[in-house]
C-alpha positions, 0 to 999 in steps of 0.5 A, spaced: 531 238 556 523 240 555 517 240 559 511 235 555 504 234 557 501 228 557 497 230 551 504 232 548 506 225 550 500 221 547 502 226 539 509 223 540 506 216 540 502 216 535 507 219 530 511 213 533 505 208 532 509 201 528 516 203 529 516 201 536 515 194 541 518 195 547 517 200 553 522 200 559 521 203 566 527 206 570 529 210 575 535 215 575 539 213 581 540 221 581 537 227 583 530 228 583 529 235 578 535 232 574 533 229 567 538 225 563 536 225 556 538 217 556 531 217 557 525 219 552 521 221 558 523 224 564 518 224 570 519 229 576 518 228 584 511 232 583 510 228 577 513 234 572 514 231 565 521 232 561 524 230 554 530 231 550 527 226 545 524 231 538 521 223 537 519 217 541 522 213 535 530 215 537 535 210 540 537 212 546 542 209 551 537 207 557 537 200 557 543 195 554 542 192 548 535 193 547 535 200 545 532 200 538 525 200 538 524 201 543 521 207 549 525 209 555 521 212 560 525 214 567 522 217 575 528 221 576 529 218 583 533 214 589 539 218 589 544 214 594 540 208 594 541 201 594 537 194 595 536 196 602 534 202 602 531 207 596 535 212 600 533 219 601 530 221 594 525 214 593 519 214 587 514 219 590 506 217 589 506 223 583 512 218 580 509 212 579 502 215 578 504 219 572 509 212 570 503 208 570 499 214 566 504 215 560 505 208 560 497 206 559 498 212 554 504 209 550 501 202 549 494 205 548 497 209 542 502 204 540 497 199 539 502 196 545 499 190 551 501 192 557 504 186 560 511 184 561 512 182 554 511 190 551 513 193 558 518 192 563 522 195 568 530 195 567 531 190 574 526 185 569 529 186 563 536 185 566 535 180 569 533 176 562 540 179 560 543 176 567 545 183 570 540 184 574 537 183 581 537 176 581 544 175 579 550 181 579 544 186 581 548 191 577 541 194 575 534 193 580 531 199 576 524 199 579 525 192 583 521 195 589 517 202 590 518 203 596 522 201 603 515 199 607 513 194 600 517 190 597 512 188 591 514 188 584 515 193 581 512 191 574 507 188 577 504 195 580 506 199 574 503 194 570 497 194 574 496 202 575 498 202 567 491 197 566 486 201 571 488 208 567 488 206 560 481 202 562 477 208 566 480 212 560 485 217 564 491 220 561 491 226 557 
């Protein structure tokens, strides 16, 4: 596992530019400072950026069955956490941010929208595949950010990711 920067993230992006259509948000249901190589972007509670990927264009075991071509970017966070409670370690304000900074960067150089067909977050895409909040819950990824707002997640993400990309922030 490897530190990144913003800008490393955008080279990797352009490297992958056409291989790719899909992103996926996580979170880790771990520690925070403990990356899983599942992922091809890592972010710390202070908004820190990891990677064991030398490419964006490997497959990673991040989201089931959708894989291939696709980004798995997760907020290592909600260690104990369930559908009541984010637990003792939820996304901290630095992790959504910098989630919704590499996210604008990833659609800016993949030549990707960002909208709900190109980035979703884990608990969405679960729930088309019929594992997630709205049926068995077995993934919630990213369903809400917070105990004290039980917005969509996706939405916020999304949203931030739109404000960064057209004010020209991020690496």
């Amino acid at each position: 596992m490897r530190q990144i920067t913003l800008p490393g993230i955008r080279m990797m992006a352009r490297q992958a530019r056409g291989q790719i259509d899909r992103i996926f948000l996580h979170w880790t249901a771990g520690h925070y400072g403990q990356p899983f190589p599942d992922y091809h972007v890592n972010i710390d509670a202070d908004g820190s950026l990891y990677t064991a990927a030398s490419s964006l264009t490997q497959t990673l075991a991040h989201t089931w069955r959708q894989n291939t071509g696709s980004v798995g970017v997760a907020i290592l966070c909600c260690y104990n956490g369930n559908t009541n409670s984010l637990g003792p370690e939820p996304p901290t304000v630095q992790q959504v941010e910098t989630m919704a900074q590499v996210v604008a960067i990833l659609c800016e150089e993949l030549g990707l929208p960002i909208d709900i067909a190109a980035v979703r977050t884990h608990a969405e895409q679960a729930d088309i595949d019929g594992y997630g909040p709205a049926t068995t819950c077995e993934r919630w990824d990213l369903l809400f950010l917070s105990d004290n707002d039980r917005s969509p997640g996706g939405d916020i993400i999304r949203g931030k990711a739109i404000w960064y990309q057209q004010n020209g922030i991020g690496g």
